[in-house]
C-alpha positions, 0 to 999 in steps of 0.5 A, spaced: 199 555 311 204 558 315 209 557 309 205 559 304 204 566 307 211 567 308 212 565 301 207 570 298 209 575 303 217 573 300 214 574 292 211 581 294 217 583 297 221 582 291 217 584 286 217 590 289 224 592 288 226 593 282 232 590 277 239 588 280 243 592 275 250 592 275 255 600 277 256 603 269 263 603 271 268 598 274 275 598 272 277 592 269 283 591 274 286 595 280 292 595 277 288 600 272 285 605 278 292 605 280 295 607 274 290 612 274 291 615 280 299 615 279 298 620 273 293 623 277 297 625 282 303 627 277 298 631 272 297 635 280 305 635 281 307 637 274 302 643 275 306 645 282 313 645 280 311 649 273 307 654 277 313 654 282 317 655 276 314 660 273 313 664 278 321 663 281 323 666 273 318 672 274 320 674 280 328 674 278 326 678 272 322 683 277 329 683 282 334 684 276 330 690 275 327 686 268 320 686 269 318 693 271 312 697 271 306 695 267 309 688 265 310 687 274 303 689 275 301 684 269 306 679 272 301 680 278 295 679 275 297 673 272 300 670 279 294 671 282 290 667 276 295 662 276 295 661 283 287 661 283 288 655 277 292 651 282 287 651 287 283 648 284 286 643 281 288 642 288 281 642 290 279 637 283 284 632 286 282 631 293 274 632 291 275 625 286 271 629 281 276 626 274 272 631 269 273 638 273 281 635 275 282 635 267 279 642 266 282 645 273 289 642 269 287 645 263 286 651 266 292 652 270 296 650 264 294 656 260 295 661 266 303 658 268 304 659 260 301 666 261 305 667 267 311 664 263 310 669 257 312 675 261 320 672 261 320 671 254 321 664 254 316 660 251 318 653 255 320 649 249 
């Protein structure tokens, strides 16, 4: 009798979970997560060092009297918003978040460029 109650109680216990499914996404290997983690980090890094570039380049142009007046007070303008932009690639990176990493990154592309431009160099 026993036996038979615990079986039944064991039935409504798991008739009442519901379906085992797999996680949507699960990497085929390791390897692969670290592949992509490697470029992750070099997409960040590669962000860093345009930014500190950029940055260096304009602010020898201010130095060297080049960038004066409304081209400095744009130079600050577009600092202040491509140091935003790296912020938060930093932050994308940390939080995991690959959708919002990419965008962060897009983003802080376009401003370093738009920061770039005040040298006259396009970078290419």
């Amino acid at each position: 009798m026993k036996r038979m109650i615990f079986a039944i109680c064991g039935a409504l216990a798991l008739a009442s979970c519901g379906a085992v499914t797999a996680p949507a996404a699960i990497p085929p290997s390791p390897s692969t997560l670290a592949d992509k983690t490697v470029l992750d980090e070099q997409g960040a890094l590669a962000a860093e060092l345009a930014y500190k570039a950029a940055r260096l380049a304009v602010e020898t142009g201010v130095d060297a009297g080049v960038i004066k007046g409304a081209n400095a007070t744009r130079f600050a303008a577009l600092d202040s918003k491509a140091f935003a932009a790296l912020q938060t690639v930093r932050a994308a990176y940390r939080a995991g978040n690959a959708t919002t990493y990419s965008a962060a990154l897009t983003q802080a592309r376009a401003a370093i460029s738009d920061l770039l431009a005040l040298t006259g160099k396009t970078g290419a």
